[in-house]
N, C-alpha and C positions, 0 to 999 in steps of 0.2 A: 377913264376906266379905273376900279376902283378891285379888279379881280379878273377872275376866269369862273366858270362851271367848272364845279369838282364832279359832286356826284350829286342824282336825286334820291333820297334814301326814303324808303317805303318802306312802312311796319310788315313784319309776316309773322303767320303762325310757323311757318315752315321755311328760315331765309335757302337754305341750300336747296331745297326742293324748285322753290320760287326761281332760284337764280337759274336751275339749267333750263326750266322751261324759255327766260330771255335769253338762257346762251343759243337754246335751239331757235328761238322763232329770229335772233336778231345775228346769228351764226357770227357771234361771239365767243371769247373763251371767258372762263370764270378768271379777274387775275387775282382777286382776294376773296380766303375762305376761311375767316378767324368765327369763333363762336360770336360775336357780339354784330361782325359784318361780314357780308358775302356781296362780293363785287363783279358786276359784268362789262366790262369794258373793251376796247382793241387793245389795249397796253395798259398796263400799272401806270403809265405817268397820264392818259387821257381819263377825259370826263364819260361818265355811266351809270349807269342802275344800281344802287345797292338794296340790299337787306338788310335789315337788325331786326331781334327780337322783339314780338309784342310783350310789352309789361303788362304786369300783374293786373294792371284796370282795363287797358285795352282788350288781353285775353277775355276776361269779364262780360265786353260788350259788342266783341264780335259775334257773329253763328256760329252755330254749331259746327255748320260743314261748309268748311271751306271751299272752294272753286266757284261758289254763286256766286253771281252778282244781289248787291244788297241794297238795291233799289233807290237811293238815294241821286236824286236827281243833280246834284250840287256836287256831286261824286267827281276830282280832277279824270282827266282821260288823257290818256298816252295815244298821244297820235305816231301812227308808221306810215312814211311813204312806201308803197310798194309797185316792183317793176308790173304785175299782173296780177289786177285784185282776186281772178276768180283762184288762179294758182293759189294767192296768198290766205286766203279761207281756207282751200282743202289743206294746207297746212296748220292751218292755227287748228283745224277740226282735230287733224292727225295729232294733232301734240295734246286733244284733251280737253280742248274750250268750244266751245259753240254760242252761237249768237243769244245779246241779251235784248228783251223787249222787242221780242219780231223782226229787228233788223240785222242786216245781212253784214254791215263793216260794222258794228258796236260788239265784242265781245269782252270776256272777265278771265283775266288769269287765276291762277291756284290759289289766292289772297283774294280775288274779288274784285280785286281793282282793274277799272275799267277801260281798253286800250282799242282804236278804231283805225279802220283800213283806209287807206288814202291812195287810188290808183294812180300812177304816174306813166308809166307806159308799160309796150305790150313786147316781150323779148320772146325768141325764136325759141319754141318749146324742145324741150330736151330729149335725146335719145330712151329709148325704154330699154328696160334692163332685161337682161338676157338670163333667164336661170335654168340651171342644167340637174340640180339636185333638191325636191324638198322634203322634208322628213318631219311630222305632224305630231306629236307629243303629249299624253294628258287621262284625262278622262272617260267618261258617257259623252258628256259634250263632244268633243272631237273624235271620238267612236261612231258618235251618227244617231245615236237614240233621240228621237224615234221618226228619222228620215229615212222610211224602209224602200229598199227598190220593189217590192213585191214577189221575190224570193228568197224570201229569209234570209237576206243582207241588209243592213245598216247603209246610207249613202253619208249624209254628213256633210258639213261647213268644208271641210277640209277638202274629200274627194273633190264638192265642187269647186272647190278654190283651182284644186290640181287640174280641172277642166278648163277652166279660165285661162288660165294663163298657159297651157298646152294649147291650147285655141288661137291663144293670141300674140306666139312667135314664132317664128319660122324652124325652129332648134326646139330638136326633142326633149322632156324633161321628163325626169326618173321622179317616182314620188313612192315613200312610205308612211304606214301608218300604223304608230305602235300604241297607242292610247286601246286602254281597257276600262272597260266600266267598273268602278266601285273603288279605284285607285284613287287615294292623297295625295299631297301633293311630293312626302319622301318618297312614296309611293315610283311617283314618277322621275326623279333624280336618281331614285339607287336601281329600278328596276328599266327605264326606256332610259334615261339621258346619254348615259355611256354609250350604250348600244345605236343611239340616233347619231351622235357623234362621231363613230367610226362610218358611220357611210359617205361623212364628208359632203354635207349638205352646203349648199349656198343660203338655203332659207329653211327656217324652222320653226313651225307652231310648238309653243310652251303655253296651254293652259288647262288649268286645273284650281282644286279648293272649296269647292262644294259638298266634297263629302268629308272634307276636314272639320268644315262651319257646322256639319247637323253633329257632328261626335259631341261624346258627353262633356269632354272638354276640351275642345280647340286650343292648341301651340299655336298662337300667332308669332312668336318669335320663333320658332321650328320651322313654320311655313317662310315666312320671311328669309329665313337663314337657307333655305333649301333653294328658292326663286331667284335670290342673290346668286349663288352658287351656279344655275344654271344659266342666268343670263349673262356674267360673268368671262363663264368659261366659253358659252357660244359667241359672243359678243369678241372676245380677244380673239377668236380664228378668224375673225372676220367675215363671220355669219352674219344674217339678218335676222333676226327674232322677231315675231309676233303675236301680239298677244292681245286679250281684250277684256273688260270691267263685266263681272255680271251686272243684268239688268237690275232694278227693282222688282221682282217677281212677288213681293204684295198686292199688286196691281193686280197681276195675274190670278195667283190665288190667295183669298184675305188671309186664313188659317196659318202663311208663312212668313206672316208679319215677326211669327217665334224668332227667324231665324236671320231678318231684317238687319239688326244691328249686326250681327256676327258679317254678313256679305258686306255692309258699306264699308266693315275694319279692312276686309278682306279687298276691298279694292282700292281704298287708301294706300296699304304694299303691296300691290299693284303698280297702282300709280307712280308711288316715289322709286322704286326700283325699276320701272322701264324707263324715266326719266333719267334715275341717274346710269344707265349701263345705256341710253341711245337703241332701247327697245322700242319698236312701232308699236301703237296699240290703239286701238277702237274704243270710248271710253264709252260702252254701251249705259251704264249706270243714268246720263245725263242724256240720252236719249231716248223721246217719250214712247214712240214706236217701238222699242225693244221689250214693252214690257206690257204690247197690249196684248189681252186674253187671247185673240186669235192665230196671236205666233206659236202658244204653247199646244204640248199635245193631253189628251185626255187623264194622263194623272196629272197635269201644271207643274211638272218638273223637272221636265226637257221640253225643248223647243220645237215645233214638229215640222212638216218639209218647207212649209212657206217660211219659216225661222230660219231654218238650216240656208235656204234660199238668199233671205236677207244678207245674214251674217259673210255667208261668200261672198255676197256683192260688195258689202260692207271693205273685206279684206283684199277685194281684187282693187275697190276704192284706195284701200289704204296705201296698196302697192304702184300706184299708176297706172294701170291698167288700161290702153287704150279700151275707149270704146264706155268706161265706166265712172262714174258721178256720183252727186250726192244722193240720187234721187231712191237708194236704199234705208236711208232715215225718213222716207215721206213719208208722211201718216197714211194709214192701208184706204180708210176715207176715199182719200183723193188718186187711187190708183186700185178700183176695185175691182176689176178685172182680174189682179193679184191672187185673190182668194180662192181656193178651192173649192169644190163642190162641199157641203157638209160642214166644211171650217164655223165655229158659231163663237160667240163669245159668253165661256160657260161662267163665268163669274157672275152674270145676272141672268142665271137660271134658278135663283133661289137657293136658300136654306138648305132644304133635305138634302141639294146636289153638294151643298159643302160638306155635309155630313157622309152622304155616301164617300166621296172623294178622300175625305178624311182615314175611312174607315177602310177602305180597298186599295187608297195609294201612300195619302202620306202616312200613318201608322208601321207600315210593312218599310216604308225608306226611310224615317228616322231609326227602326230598330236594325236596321242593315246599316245604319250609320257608326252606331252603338255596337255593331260587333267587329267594323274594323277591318281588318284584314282579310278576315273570314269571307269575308263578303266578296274580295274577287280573287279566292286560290280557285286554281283551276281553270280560269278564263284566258283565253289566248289572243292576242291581237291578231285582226284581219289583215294587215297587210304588213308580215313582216321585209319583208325584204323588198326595196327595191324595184321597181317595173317601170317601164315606159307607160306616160299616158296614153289610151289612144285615143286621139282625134276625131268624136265625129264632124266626118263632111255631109253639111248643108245636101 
């Protein structure tokens, strides 16, 4: 023997980013976090994962956006033994990555680099968690537009979240909802986060950012500095946070291709900030079904009830949720039943309809974007305070 393994050191665009995603999937600690290396290991003196910076050629001849896999067939692979492969997926999903090339144990970390699931045996599945407070944060999006009960209420991802998992333990759970439509994302820190805070939540939706991205000029570091701050502060009470990536909604509708770059920046600090504060999050951006025509509603810029539908399942997924699986990322295709009467997919209705669409939705929401504030005085969240779920029985 002529040594030991020290470390294997993989180039990244992002080492510190990169690293908590193996501190989370390999529930390790980071033990070194110098600019040049970021180390995941059991201890400082054992062999592990590192980081360093891609130089100035490499940065060159990577992609542009990081988390793909880059198809290179000769590409090394990090193999994991894991106790229960299908557990070890809904985690690797949860953390952000999903399978490359059709297969179910190949997927890519935040760098690209390609790491595969290896089952070893099958351990006695865990207790589900018991939550007594949730309190829902943010937006239109989490306000429900345009999942309407049919009386001039909003339902939303959220309520149905708060349904899910009232359903699915035996202990009552109190749920609010202070998201308003046409709020930023200070928005939502100086005007809900305090106020959701004091109810002493165990779980709490924080998303927002959409109507930061149409303003005439986007604070990505405001936003950034604002999402830190909340996940932060909820994270040190020993909250659980959740949160989740917009889609690619060019898919949806072509005309918001405008605003395309602005959301993928917008989920980039997303991503690195739920990673580094051990926020759950749904990386809808990298999944294809999020952003087919038929989940949006009639202006393509909220999601409409079979979306709303999704994304709940999505987050009852994210949570454990007996009874709940992957099967909320499956293309609508192969579960069509799914679909509502009338649901169509308006992006290949032609021309004029982009133009109408243009001219009656997105026109009137970029200039509400562009005034800012203005845009939600006056508006009151639907569920301030507080209330038991109530349960329907079957």
């Amino acid at each position: 023997m002529i040594g030991r393994l020290h470390h294997v050191v993989l180039p990244s665009r992002d080492p510190r980013q990169t690293a908590q995603f193996w501190s989370r999937i390999l529930d390790l600690p980071i033990v070194a976090d110098d600019p040049e290396l970021v180390v995941v290991a059991s201890n400082e003196a054992a062999p592990g994962l590192a980081f360093r910076p891609l130089t100035p050629t490499e940065l060159a001849e990577r992609p542009d956006r990081p988390g793909r896999d880059d198809g290179r067939q000769d590409a090394p692979v990090i193999q994991l033994l894991v106790n229960d492969f299908a557990t070890a997926v809904d985690e690797v999903w949860r953390a952000g990555c999903h399978p490359v090339e059709g297969r179910e144990d190949l997927f890519a970390d935040p760098d690209g680099n390609r790491f595969q699931l290896l089952p070893r045996v099958t351990p006695p599945a865990p207790e589900p968690t018991i939550w007594r407070r949730f309190v829902a944060i943010g937006d239109s999006v989490t306000e429900g537009m345009v999942d309407s009960d049919g009386h001039g209420q909003w339902i939303g991802w959220a309520d149905r979240l708060a349904a899910h998992i009232a359903t699915h333990q035996d202990q009552p759970l109190e749920y609010a909802n202070l998201a308003v439509s046409g709020y930023r994302i200070h928005d939502i820190r100086t005007q809900q986060f305090d106020a959701a805070l004091a109810m002493e939540p165990d779980l709490m939706g924080i998303v927002g950012g959409v109507n930061d991205v149409i303003s005439l000029r986007p604070d990505f570091d405001q936003m950034a500095a604002d999402l830190d701050i909340m996940f932060a502060r909820a994270r040190a009470r020993g909250i659980t946070v959740i949160s989740f990536t917009n889609p690619d909604i060019s898919r949806a509708n072509p005309l918001a291709t405008v605003v395309r770059d602005r959301l993928l920046t917008l989920n980039g600090i997303v991503r690195r900030l739920a990673r580094e504060h051990g926020v759950l999050f749904v990386d809808f951006e990298h999944v294809p079904v999020a952003s087919d025509p038929r989940l949006w509603g009639e202006d393509r810029l909220h999601i409409n009830m079979l979306g709303h539908i999704r994304v709940a399942a999505g987050m009852a997924w994210l949570l454990a949720l007996p009874g709940f699986d992957r099967s909320w990322a499956v293309d609508i295709d192969e579960q069509p039943g799914d679909v509502p009467e009338g649901v169509t997919d308006q992006v290949r209705a032609g021309a004029k309809s982009h133009i109408d669409w243009a001219r009656r939705h997105f026109g009137p929401w970029v200039v509400a974007g562009l005034r800012g504030k203005e845009y939600s005085q006056g508006k009151e969240c639907k569920r301030p305070a507080l209330a038991a779920v109530e349960v329907r029985k079957e």
